[in-house]
N, C-alpha and C positions, 0 to 999 in steps of 0.2 A: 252108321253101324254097318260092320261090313265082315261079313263071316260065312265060308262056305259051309257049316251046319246048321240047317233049319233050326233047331231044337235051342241051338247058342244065340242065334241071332232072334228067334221069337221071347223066351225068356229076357235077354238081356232090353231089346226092345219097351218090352211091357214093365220092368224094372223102370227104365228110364220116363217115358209114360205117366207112368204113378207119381216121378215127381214132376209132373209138369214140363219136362222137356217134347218138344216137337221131333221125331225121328221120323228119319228115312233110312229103310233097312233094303242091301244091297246082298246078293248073291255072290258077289265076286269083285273082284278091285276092278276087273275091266267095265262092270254093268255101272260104277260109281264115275268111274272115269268117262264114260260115255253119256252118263248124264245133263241132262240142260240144267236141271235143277242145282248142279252141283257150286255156282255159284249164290246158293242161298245156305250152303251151311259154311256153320261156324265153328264144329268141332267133327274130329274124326275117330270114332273106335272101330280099331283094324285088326284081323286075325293077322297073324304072322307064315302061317303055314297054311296057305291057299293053293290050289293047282292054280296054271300059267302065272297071272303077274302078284307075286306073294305080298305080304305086309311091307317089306323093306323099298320094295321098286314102289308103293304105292308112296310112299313116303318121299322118295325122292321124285314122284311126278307131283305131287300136291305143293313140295317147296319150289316148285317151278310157276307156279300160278301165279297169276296178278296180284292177287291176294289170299295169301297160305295159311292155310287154316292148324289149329295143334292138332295132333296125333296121338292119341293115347293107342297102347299095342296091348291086345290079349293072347297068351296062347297056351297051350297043354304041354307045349314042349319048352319050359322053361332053365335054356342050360345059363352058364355062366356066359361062355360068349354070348348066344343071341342079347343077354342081358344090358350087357356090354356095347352090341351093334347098335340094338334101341337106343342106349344114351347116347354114344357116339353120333351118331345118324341124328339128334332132335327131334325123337319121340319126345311127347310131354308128359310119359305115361306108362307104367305096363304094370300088367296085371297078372296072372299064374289062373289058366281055368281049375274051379269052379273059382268064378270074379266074384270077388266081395263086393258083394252091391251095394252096400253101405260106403267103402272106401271110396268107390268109382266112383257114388255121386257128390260126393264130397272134395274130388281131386277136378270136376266138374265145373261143380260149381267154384271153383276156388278159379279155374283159368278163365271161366268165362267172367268174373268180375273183372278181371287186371283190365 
């Protein structure tokens, strides 16, 4: 989970939590990217609109890994393109904040079975 708003990433955290997922909650795409731990996850929710390296470069460094994890994309600024870039780009995922926690854990659990 990875969102430079406390309030977004503690929420949606605790949301996830509840159902029994394992999270690690990141301050910024660099702090995740700098991570050791980063080769123990298996899914990625990413804000889109981050200062320095945003949701879209995050995306393009995690399909660069040994093994690429999905990318589900949230963000407040939801236009027609960005929409567009997430699909293009292989996000597995986007969301329109305030995130329907219900859907999110549903779209979830649905990739993490395949």
């Amino acid at each position: 989970m990875v969102d430079d708003d406390e309030s977004v990433r503690m929420a949606l955290s605790s949301s996830l939590r509840s159902a029994n997922w394992k999270v690690i909650a990141y301050a910024s795409a660099t702090h995740l990217l700098g991570d050791t731990r980063r080769s123990e996850l298996t899914l990625v929710i990413a804000d889109i609109q981050m200062p320095g390296v945003d949701g879209f470069e995050l995306l393009e460094s995690i399909k660069q890994w040994k093994q690429p994890v999905p990318v589900i994309f949230i963000t407040a600024h939801a236009t027609e393109e960005i929409i567009e870039r997430a699909k293009t780009g292989g996000a597995a995922g986007f969301f329109s904040k305030p995130v329907d926690d219900a859907r999110l854990l549903a779209l979830i659990g649905q990739i993490l079975k395949q």
